[in-house]
ROMAR-5652 format. One line per field, with one value per residue (C-alpha): z, y, x; residue in three letters; residue number from 1. Coordinates in Angstrom, 2 decimals. Layout:
N
c3 = [Z;...] .
c2 = [Y;...] .
c1 = [X;...] .
residu = [Ala;...] .
num = [NUM;...] .
% end
This chain:
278
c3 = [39.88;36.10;35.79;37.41;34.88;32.35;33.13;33.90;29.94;28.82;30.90;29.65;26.11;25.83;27.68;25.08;22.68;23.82;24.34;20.73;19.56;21.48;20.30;16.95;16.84;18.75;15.75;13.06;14.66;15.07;11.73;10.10;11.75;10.36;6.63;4.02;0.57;-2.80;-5.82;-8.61;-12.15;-14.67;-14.79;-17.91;-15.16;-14.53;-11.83;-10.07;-9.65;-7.98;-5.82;-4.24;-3.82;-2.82;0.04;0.94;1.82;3.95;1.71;2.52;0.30;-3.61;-5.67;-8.79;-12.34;-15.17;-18.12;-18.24;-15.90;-16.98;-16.62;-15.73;-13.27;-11.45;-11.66;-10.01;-7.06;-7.29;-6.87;-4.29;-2.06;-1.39;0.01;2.22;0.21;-0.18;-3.59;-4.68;-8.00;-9.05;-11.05;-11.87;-14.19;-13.45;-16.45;-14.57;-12.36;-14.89;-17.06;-14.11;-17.04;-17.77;-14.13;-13.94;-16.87;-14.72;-11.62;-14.03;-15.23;-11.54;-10.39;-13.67;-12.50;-8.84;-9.96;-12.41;-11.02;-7.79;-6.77;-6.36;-5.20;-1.63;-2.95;-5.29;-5.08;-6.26;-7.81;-9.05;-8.66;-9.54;-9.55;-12.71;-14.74;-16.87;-15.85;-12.34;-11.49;-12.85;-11.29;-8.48;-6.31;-8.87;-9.84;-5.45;-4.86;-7.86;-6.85;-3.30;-4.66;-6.83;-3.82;-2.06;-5.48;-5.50;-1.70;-1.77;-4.55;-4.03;-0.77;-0.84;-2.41;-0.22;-1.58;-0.85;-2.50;-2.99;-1.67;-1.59;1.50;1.19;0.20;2.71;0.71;2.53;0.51;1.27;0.83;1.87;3.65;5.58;5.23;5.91;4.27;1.67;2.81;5.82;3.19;1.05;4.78;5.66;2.84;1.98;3.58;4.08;2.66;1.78;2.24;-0.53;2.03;0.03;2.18;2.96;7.05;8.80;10.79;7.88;6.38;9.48;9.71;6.25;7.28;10.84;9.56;8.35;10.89;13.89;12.05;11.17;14.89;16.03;13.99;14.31;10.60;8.90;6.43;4.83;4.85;1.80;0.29;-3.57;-4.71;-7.84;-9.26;-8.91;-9.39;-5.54;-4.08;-0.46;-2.02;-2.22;-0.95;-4.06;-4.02;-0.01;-1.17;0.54;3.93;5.04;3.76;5.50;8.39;8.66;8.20;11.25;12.98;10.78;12.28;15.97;15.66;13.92;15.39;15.09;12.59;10.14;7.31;5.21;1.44;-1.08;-4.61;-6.52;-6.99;-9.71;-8.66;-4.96;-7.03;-8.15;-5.45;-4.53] .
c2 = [-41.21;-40.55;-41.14;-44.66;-45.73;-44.10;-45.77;-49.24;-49.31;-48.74;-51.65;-53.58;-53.25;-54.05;-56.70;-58.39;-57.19;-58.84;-61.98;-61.41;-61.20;-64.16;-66.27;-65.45;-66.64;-69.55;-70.35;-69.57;-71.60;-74.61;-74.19;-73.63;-77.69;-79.50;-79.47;-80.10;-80.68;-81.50;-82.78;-80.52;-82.53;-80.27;-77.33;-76.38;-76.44;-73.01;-71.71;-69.14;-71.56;-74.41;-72.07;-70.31;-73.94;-75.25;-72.45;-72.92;-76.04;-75.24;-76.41;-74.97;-76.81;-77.73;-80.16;-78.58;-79.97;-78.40;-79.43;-76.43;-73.28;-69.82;-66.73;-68.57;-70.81;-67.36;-66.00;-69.27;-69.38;-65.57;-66.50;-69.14;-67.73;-65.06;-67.56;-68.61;-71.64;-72.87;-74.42;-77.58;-78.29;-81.92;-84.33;-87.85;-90.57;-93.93;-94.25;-91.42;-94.96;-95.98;-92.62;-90.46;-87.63;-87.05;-86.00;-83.62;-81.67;-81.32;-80.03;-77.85;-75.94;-75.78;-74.36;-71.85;-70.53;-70.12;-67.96;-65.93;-65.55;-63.49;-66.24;-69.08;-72.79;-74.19;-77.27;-80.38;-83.33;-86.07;-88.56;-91.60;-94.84;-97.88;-100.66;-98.57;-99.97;-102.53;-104.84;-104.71;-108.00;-109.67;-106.83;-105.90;-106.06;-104.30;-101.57;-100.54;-100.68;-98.32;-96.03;-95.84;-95.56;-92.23;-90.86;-91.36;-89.22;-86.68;-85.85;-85.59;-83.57;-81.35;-80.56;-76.85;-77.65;-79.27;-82.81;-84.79;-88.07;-90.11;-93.48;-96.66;-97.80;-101.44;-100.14;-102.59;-104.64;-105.01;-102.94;-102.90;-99.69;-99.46;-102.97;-101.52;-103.09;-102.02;-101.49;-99.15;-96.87;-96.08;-94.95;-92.62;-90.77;-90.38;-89.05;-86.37;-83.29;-85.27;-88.19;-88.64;-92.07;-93.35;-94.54;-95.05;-96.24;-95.21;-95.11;-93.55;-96.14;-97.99;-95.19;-95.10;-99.12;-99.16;-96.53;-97.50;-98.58;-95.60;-93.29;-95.27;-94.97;-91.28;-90.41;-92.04;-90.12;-86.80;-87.15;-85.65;-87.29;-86.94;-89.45;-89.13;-90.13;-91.20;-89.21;-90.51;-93.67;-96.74;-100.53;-100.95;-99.22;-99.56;-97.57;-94.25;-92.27;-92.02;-93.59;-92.37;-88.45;-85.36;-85.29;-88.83;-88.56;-85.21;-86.61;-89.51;-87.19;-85.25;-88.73;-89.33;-85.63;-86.64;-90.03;-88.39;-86.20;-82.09;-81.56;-84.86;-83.82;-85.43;-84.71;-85.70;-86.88;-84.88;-81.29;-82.32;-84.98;-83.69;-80.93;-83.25;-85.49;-85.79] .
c1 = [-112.77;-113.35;-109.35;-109.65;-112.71;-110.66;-107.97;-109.54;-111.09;-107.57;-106.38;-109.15;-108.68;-105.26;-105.84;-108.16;-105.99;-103.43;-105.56;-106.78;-102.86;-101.90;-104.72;-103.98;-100.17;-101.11;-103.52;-101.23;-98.37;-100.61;-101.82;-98.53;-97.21;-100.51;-99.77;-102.67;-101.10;-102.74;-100.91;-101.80;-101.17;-102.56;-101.89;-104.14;-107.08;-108.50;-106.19;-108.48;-111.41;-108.96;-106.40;-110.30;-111.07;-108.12;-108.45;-111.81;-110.42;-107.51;-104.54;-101.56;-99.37;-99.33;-97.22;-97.73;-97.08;-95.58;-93.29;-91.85;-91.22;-91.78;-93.50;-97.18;-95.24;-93.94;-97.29;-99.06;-96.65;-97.50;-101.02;-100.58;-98.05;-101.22;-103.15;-100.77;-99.95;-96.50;-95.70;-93.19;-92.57;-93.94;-91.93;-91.30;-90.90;-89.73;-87.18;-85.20;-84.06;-82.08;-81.30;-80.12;-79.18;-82.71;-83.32;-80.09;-82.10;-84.79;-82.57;-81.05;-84.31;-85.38;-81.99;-82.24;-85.94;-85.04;-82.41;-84.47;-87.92;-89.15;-91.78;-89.59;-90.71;-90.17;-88.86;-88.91;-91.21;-90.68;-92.90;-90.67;-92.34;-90.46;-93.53;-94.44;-91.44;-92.74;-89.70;-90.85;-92.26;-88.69;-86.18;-87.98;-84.89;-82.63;-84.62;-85.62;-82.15;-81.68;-84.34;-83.08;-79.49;-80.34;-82.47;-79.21;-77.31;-79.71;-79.08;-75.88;-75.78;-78.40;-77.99;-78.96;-82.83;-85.73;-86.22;-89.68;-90.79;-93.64;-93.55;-96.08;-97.04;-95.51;-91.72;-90.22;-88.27;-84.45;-81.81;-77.94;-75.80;-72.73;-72.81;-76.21;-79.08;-82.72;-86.12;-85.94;-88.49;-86.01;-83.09;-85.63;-86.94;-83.10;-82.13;-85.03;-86.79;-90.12;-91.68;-95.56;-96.80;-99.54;-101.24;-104.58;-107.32;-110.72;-110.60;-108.56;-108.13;-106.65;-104.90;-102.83;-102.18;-101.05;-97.88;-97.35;-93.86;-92.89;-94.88;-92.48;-89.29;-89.84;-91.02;-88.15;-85.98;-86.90;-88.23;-91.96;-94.07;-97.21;-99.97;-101.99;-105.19;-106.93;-109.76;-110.08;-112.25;-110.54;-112.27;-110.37;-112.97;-110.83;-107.84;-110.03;-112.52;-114.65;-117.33;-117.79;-117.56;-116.10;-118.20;-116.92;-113.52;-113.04;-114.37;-111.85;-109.43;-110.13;-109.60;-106.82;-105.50;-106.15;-103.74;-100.51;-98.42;-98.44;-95.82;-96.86;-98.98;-102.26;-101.84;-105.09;-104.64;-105.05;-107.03;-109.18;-110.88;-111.14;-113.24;-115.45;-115.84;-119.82] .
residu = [Unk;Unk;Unk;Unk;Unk;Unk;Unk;Unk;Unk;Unk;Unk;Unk;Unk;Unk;Unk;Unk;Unk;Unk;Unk;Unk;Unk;Unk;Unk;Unk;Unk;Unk;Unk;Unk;Unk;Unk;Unk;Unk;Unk;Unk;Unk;Unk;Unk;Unk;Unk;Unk;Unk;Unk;Unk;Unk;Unk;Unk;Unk;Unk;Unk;Unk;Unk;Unk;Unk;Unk;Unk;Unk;Unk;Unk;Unk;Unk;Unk;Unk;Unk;Unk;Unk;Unk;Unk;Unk;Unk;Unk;Unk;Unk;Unk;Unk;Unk;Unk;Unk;Unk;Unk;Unk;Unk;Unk;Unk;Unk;Unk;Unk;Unk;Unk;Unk;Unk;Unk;Unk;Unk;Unk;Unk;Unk;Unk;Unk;Unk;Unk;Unk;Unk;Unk;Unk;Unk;Unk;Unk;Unk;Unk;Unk;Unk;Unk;Unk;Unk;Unk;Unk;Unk;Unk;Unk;Unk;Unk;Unk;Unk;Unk;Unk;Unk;Unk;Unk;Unk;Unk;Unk;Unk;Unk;Unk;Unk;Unk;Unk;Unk;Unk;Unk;Unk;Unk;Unk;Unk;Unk;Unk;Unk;Unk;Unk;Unk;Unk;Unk;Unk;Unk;Unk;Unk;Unk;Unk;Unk;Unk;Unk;Unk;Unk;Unk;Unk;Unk;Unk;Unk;Unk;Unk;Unk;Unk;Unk;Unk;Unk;Unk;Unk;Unk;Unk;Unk;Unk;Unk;Unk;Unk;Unk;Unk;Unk;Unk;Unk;Unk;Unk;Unk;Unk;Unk;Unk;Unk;Unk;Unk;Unk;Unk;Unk;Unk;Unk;Unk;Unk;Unk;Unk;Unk;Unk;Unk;Unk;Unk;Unk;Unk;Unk;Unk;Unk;Unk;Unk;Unk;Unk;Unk;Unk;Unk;Unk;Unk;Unk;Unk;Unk;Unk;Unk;Unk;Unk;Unk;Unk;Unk;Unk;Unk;Unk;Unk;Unk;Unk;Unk;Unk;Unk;Unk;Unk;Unk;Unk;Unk;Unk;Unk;Unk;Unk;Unk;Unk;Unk;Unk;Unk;Unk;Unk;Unk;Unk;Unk;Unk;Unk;Unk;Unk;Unk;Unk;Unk;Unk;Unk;Unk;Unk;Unk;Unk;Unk] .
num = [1;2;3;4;5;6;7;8;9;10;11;12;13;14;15;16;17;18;19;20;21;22;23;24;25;26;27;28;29;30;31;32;33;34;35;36;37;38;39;40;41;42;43;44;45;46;47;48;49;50;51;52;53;54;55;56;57;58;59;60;61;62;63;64;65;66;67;68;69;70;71;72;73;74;75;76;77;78;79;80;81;82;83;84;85;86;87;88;89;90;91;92;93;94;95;96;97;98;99;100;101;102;103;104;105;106;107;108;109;110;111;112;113;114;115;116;117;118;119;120;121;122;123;124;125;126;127;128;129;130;131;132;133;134;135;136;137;138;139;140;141;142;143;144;145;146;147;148;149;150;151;152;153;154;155;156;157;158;159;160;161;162;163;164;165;166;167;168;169;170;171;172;173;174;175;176;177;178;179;180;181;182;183;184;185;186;187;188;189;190;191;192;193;194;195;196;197;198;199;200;201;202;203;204;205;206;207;208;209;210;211;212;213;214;215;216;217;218;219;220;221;222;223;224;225;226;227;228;229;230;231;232;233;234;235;236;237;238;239;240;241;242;243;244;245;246;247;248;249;250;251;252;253;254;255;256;257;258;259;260;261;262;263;264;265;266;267;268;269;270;271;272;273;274;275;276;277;278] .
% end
């Protein structure tokens, strides 16, 4: 009789064992498909004070900025990785549209640190906005199809490294390569590892209207993006979630969560002023 109980509490706690083991996977899996990125722009900010933060807050992924890699960039990826935090390095300027030689530098010192340092990045991302050029309003139609062009370059030269870009919501404009044309936001999700969408709004609701576009064509295709969101002050006060504070905005992003699919992503700009938001 006392070998049946015995027995019987054995059986039972392996069972929730087990249960506790499954549950746990199951939890980690899900977690690991809904990515939560931050853009990380200074990186003179105090590092252990942001990554606890940044935790706290269940980021799992940061673009982080630096002019330079070195021993503190191996060290912060060091840092991050232990939270369970992947890390791309973030770049851009919109001259590197027209002055393609500029960027190779920068694939160079990337390539160089990958091959030196034990805490490498995940990938590159890329912030290169061409409504920044000061030439835009006059060469708007030159200066997308050049941007999409060297998104095209970089692919197929870099084939080995994880490319993701930054793109405006309203990057529709009709581009021709190779006698194919289509908006240009459908070349730059083609040709890179995932795209994140500024899609700066202060509903989610509106966050997802703004990228329905590019949400559709990336379904379709089997491609992810990011959907992402402005902390900062702006005098647009319907591009961020500033003046609405943390609580609201992290409630809309639960909705926001709800109406994307599993492996698409929300990333918040940028670490600082999600900080400081009230």
């Amino acid at each position: 009789m006392k070998k049946k109980i015995l027995l019987s509490i054995i059986f039972s706690v392996f069972v929730i064992a087990l249960i506790g083991i499954v549950a746990k996977l199951y939890l980690n899996s899900k977690g690991s498909e809904e990515t939560f990125s931050i853009w990380w722009w200074d990186n003179r900010i105090d590092t252990t004070t942001y990554l606890n933060f940044a935790e706290d807050n269940n980021i799992n992924e940061i673009y982080y900025y630096s002019s330079s890699l070195d021993d503190k960039t191996n060290l912060f990826i060091e840092q991050a990785n232990s939270k369970n935090i992947k890390v791309y390095w973030l770049i851009g300027k919109y001259e590197w549209i027209e002055d393609n030689s500029l960027l190779d530098e920068k694939f160079a010192t990337y390539i160089a640190y990958q091959n030196e340092y034990k805490n490498k990045f995940e990938g590159i991302h890329i912030d290169i906005e061409p409504h920044q050029h000061p030439e835009f309003k006059s060469r708007r139609q030159e200066l997308i199809t050049k941007y999409v062009e060297l998104v095209i370059a970089l692919n197929n030269k870099y084939k080995d490294i994880k490319l993701e870009y930054d793109i405006p919501f309203w990057l529709d404009d009709k581009v021709t390569i190779d006698d194919i044309t289509k908006p240009a936001y459908e070349f730059v999700i083609d040709n890179s590892s995932k795209v994140t969408v500024m899609s700066y709004r202060d509903s989610a609701n509106k966050i997802y209207d703004v990228a329905k576009e590019e949400i559709e064509y990336a379904k379709v295709n089997n491609k992810t993006l990011n959907l992402s969101v402005e902390t900062s002050q702006n005098e647009d006060d319907i591009v961020t979630f500033y003046e609405e504070g943390k609580d609201y905005m992290m409630n809309e992003l639960s909705k926001l969560r709800d109406m994307i699919p599993k492996n698409f992503g929300i990333a918040i700009h940028h670490i600082k002023s999600f900080y400081e938001l009230k």
